[in-house]
C-alpha positions as CSV (number, residue, x, y, z in Angstrom):
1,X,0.0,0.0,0.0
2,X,0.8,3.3,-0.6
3,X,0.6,6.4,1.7
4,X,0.2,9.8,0.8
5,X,0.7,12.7,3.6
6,X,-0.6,16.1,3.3
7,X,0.1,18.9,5.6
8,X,-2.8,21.1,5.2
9,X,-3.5,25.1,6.5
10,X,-6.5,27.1,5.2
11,X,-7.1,25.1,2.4
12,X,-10.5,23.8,2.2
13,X,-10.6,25.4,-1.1
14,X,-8.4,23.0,-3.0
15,X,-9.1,19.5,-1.1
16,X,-11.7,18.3,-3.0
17,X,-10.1,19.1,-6.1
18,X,-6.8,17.3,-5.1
19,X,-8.9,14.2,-4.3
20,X,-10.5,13.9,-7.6
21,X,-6.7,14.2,-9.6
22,X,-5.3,12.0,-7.1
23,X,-7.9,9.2,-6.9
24,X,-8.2,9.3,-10.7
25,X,-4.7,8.9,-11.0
26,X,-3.8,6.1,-8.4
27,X,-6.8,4.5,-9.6
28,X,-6.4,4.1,-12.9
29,X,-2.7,2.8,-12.2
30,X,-4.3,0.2,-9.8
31,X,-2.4,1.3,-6.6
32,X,-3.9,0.2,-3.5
33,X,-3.3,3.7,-1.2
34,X,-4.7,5.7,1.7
35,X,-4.3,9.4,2.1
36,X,-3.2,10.9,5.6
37,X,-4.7,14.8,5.7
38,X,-3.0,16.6,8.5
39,X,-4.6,19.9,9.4
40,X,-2.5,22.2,11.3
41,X,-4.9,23.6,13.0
42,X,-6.7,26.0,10.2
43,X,-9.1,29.0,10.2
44,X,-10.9,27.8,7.6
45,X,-13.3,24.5,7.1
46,X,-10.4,22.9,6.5
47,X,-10.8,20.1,8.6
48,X,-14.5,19.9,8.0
49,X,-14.0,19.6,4.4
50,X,-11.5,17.1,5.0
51,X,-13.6,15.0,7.2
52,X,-16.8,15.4,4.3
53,X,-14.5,12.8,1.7
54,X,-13.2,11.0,4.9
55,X,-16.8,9.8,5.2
56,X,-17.1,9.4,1.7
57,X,-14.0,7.0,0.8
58,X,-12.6,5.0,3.9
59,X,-9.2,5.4,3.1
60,X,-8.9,8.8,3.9
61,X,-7.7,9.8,7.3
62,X,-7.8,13.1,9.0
63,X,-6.1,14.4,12.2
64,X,-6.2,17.9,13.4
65,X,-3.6,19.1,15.6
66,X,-4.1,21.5,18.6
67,X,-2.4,24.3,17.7
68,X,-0.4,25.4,14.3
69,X,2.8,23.2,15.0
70,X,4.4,24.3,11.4
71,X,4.2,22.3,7.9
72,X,7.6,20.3,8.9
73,X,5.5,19.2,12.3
74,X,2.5,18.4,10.5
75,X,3.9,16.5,8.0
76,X,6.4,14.1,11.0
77,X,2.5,13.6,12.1
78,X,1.8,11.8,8.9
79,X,4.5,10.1,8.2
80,X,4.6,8.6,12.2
81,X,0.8,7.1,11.0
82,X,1.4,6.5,7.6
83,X,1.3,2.5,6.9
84,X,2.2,1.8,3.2
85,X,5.2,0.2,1.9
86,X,6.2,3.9,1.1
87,X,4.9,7.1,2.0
88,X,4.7,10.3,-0.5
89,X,4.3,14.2,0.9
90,X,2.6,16.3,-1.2
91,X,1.2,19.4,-0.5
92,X,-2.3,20.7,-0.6
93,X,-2.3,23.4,-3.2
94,X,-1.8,21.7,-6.4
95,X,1.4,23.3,-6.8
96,X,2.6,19.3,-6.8
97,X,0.5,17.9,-9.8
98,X,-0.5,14.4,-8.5
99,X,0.1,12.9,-11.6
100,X,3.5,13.3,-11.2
101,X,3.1,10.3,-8.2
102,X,3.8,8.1,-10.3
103,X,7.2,8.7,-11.6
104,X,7.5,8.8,-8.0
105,X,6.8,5.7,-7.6
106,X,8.2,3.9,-10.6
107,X,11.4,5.5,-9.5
108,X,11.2,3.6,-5.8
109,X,9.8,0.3,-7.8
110,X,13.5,0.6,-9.8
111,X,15.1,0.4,-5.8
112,X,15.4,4.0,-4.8
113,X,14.5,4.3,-1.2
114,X,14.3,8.0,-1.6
115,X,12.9,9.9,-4.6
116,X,13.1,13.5,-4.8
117,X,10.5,15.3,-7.2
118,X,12.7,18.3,-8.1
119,X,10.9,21.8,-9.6
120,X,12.7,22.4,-12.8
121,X,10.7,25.8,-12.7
122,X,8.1,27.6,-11.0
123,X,4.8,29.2,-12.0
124,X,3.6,32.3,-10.8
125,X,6.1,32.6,-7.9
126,X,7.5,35.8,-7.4
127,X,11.2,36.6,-8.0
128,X,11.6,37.2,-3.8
129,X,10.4,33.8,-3.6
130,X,12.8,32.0,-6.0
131,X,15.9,34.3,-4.8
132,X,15.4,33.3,-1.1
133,X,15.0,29.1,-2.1
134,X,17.9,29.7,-4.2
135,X,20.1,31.2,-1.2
136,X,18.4,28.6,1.2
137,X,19.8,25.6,-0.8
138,X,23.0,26.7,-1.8
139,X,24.1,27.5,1.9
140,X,22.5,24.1,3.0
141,X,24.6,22.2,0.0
142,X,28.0,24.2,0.1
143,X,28.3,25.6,3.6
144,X,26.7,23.3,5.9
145,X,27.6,20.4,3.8
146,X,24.6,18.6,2.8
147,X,25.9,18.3,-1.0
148,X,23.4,15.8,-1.9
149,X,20.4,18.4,-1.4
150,X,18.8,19.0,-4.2
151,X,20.1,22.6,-5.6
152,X,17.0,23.8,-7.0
153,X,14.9,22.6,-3.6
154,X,12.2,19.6,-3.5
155,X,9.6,19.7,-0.7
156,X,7.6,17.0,-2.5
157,X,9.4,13.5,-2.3
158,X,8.9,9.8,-1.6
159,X,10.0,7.8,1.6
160,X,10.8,3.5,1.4
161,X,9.6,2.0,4.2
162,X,13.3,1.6,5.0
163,X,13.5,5.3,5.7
164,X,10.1,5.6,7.4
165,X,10.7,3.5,10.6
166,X,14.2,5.1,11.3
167,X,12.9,8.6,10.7
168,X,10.5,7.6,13.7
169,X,12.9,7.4,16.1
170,X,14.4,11.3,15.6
171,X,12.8,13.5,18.4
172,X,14.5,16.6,17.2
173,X,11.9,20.1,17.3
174,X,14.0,22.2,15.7
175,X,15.3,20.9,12.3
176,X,14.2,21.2,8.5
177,X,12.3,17.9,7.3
178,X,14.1,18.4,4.2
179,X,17.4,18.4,5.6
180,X,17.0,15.5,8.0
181,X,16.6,13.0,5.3
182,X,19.0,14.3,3.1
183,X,21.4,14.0,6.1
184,X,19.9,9.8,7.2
185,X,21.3,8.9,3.4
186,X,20.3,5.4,2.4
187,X,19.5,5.2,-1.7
188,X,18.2,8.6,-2.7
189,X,17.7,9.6,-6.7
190,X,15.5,12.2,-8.1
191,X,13.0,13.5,-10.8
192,X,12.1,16.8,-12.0
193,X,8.6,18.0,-13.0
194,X,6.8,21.6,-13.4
195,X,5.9,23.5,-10.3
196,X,2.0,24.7,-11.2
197,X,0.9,27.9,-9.8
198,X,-1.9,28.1,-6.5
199,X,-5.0,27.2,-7.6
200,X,-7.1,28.9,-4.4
201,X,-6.1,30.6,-1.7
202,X,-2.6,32.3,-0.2
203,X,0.1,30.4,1.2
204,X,1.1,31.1,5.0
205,X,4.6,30.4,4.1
206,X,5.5,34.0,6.0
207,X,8.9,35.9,5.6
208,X,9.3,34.8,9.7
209,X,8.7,31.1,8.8
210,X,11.4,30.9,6.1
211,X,14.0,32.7,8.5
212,X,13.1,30.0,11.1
213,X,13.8,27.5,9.1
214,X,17.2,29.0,7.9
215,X,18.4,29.4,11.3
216,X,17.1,25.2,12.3
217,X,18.6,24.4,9.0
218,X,22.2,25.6,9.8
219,X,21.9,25.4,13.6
220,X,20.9,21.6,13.3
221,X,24.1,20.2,11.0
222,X,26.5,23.2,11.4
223,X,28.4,24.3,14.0
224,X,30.5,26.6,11.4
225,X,28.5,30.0,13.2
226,X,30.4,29.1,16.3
227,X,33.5,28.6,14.6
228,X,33.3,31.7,12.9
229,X,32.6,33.5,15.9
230,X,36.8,32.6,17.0
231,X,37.6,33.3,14.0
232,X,35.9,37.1,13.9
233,X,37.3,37.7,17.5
234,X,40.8,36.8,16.6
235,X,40.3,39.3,13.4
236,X,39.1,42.0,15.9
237,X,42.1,42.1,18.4
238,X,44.0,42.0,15.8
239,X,42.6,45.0,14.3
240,X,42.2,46.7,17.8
241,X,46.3,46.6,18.4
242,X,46.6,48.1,14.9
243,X,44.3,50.8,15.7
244,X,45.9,51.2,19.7
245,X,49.3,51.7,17.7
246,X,48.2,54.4,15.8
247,X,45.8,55.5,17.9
248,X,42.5,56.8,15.4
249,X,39.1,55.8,14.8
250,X,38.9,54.5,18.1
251,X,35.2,55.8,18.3
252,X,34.0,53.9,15.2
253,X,36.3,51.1,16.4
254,X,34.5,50.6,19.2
255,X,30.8,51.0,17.6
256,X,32.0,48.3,15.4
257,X,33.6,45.8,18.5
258,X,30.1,46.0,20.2
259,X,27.7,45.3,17.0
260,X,30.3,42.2,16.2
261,X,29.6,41.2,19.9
262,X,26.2,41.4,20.1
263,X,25.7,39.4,16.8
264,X,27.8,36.5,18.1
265,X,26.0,36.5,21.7
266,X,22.6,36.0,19.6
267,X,24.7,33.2,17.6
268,X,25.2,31.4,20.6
269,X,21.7,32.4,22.1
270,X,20.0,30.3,18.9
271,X,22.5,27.3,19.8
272,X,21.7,27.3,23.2
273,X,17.8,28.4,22.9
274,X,17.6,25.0,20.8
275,X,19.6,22.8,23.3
276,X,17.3,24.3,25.7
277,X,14.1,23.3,24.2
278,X,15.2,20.0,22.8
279,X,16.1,19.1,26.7
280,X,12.5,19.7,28.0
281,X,11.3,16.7,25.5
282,X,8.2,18.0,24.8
283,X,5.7,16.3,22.8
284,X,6.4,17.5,18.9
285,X,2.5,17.9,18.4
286,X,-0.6,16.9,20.0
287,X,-3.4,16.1,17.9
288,X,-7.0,17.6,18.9
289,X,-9.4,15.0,16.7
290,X,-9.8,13.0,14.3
291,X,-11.7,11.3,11.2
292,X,-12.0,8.7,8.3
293,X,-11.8,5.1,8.7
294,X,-8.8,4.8,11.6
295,X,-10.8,7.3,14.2
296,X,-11.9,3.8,15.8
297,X,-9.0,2.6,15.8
298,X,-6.9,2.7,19.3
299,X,-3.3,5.0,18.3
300,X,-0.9,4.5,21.1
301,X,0.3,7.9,20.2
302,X,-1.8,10.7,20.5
303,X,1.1,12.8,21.2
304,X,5.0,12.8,20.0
């Protein structure tokens, strides 16, 4: 069986639309699947919409969590439930066409235990958008190392069973999804497909969000900040006897000495904010109902 995971927010709009192209296509290719809809806690009738084609075609299953725990969180939630042989995230705006499943899937059938569905181009994104994914993965492939991340980005890839049951066991709060499997290994290839445009709706992908995820990214597999930070105060005392030699700029100088400090105490603050909340080993997400064929069920994790 296959699993498909969606992380959902606000988008009661384009659910029923994505069930139609993804029934019709697993469907026709005779796949026996279930779809996992994970609402992180929307404004909308999100989840009511959700539960409306849970009731109609039992193998749909819908959880809503208790609070917005962010798409990464939402989409651990899935994959922790998810019980096919593999396990595909896609998101809920048709920006992923579901077609595009399965090349996913004849790609994991060849023995690829991770398949990456890269965009090749984007539709209707704006240029700010492009320029700050573009940024995002270069630092994530050439400065913190993970080379075999995808340049151009993928946020919509398949998972062996292989992969699943190991990723289970991570407890980590503050980390990029993306990154974390990139960094596990195991047999990962790729394809590349059209990114469409939104069909309804706005995404709540906020300027705030993406900086979050920057810092988790780097913070999480890097500890080059920190090392940087020696290498920045060695620079300044060096440049500090210069300037007590010949005694100018001394006011500028030490403008300059404070604003360098001040950045590397919130460099270290980030570290230590993380270590901090990874040590209280708090539940990743609690999940406030659910519906579709599994609500009967008894889940020995409500919480993780």
């Amino acid at each position: 069986m296959i699993s498909v995971v969606t992380p959902t927010y606000n988008e009661s709009g384009n659910l029923p639309l994505l069930y139609e192209r993804l029934s019709k296509s697993l469907d026709a290719a005779a796949e026996k699947w279930e779809w996992i809809i994970i609402d992180d806690h929307s404004e909308d009738e999100t989840f009511d919409t959700a539960s409306a084609i849970a009731r109609r075609d039992e193998r749909i299953y819908v959880l809503r969590l208790s609070r917005n725990f962010g798409s990464h969180t939402a989409a651990t939630c899935g994959f922790h439930r998810a019980k096919g042989e593999c396990a595909i995230l896609m998101a809920a705006d048709l920006q992923d066409p579901p077609e595009v499943i399965l090349e996913l899937l004849a790609k994991w059938r060849e023995g690829a235990q991770v398949v990456w569905a890269v965009r090749d181009g984007r539709e209707g994104q704006k240029n700010t958008t492009t320029g700050f994914s573009r940024v995002y993965y270069f630092l994530m492939r050439r400065w913190v190392g993970l080379k075999n991340m995808p340049a151009a980005g993928a946020d919509f890839f398949l998972l062996d069973r292989s992969v699943l049951d190991p990723f289970s066991q991570f407890q980590e709060n503050n980390v990029s999804l993306m990154a974390l499997i990139t960094w596990m290994g195991f047999r990962q290839t790729m394809i590349t497909y059209r990114k469409q445009p939104r069909l309804r709706g706005h995404s709540g992908w906020t300027f705030e969000k993406k900086l979050k995820l920057v810092i988790d990214s780097v913070s999480s597999f890097s500890y080059l900040p920190i090392r940087w930070i020696s290498y920045t105060g060695f620079f300044i005392g060096a440049v500090g006897l210069f300037l007590l030699v010949i005694r100018a700029w001394m006011i500028a100088a030490l403008l300059i000495l404070s604003g360098i400090q001040m950045l590397m105490l919130g460099i270290l603050g980030e570290y230590l904010w993380r270590a901090l909340d990874e040590s209280r080993r708090r539940p990743r997400y609690l999940i406030e109902k659910t519906a579709g064929r599994q609500t009967s069920e008894t889940h020995s994790i409500s919480s993780f």
